[in-house]
C-alpha positions as CSV (number, residue, x, y, z in Angstrom):
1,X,18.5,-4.3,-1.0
2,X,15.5,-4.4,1.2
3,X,15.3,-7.1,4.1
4,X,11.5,-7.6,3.5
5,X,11.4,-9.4,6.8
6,X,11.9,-5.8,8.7
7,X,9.7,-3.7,6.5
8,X,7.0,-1.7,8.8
9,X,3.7,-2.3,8.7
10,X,1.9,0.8,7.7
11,X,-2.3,1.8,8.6
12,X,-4.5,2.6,5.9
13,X,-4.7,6.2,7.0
14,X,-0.6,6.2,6.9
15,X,-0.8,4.9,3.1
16,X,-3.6,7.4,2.1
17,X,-1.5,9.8,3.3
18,X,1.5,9.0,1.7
19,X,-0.1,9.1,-1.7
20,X,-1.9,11.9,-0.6
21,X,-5.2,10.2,-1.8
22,X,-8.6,10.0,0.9
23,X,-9.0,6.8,2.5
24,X,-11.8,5.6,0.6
25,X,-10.0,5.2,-2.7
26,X,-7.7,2.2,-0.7
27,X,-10.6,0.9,0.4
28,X,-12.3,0.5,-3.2
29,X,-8.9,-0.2,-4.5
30,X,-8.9,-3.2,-1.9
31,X,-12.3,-4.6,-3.1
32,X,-12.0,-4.5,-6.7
33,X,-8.2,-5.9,-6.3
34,X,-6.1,-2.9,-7.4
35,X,-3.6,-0.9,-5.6
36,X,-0.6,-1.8,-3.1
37,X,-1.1,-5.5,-2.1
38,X,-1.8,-5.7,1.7
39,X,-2.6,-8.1,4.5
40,X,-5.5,-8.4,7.1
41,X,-4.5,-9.1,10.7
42,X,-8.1,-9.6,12.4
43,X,-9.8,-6.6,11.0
44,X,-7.1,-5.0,10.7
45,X,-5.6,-4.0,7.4
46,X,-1.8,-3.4,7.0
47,X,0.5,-2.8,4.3
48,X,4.0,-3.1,3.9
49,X,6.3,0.1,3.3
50,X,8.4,-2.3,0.8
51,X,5.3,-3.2,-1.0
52,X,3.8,0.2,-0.9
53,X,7.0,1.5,-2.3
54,X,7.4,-1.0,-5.1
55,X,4.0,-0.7,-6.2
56,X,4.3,3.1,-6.3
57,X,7.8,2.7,-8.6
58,X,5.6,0.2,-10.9
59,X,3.1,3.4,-11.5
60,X,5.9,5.6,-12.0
61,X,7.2,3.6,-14.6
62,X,3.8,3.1,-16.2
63,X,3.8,7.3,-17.2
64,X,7.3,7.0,-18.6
């Protein structure tokens, strides 16, 4: 199991990246409330690699 508490904190470009989508789809994701959860530190948005990877899992198992 994943200790949550050590989970990176991953950019926006990082997570585009990861999903191989541009950087403006996370950011319309964010503002109509879809998408990996994330936080905001300052202006800063961040989102955790556990979260990221769970919520990637979830959409798998939504094509099965």
């Amino acid at each position: 199991m994943t200790d949550l508490s050590v989970s990176p904190w991953l950019t926006r470009d990082e997570v585009a990246a990861r999903l191989r989508i541009p950087k403006s789809t996370l950011e319309s994701w964010a503002a109509e409330r879809k998408g990996p959860p994330f936080g905001k530190f300052g202006r800063h948005v961040r989102y955790r690699l556990s979260d990221v990877i769970h919520w990637e899992n979830v959409q798998v198992g939504d094509w099965q």
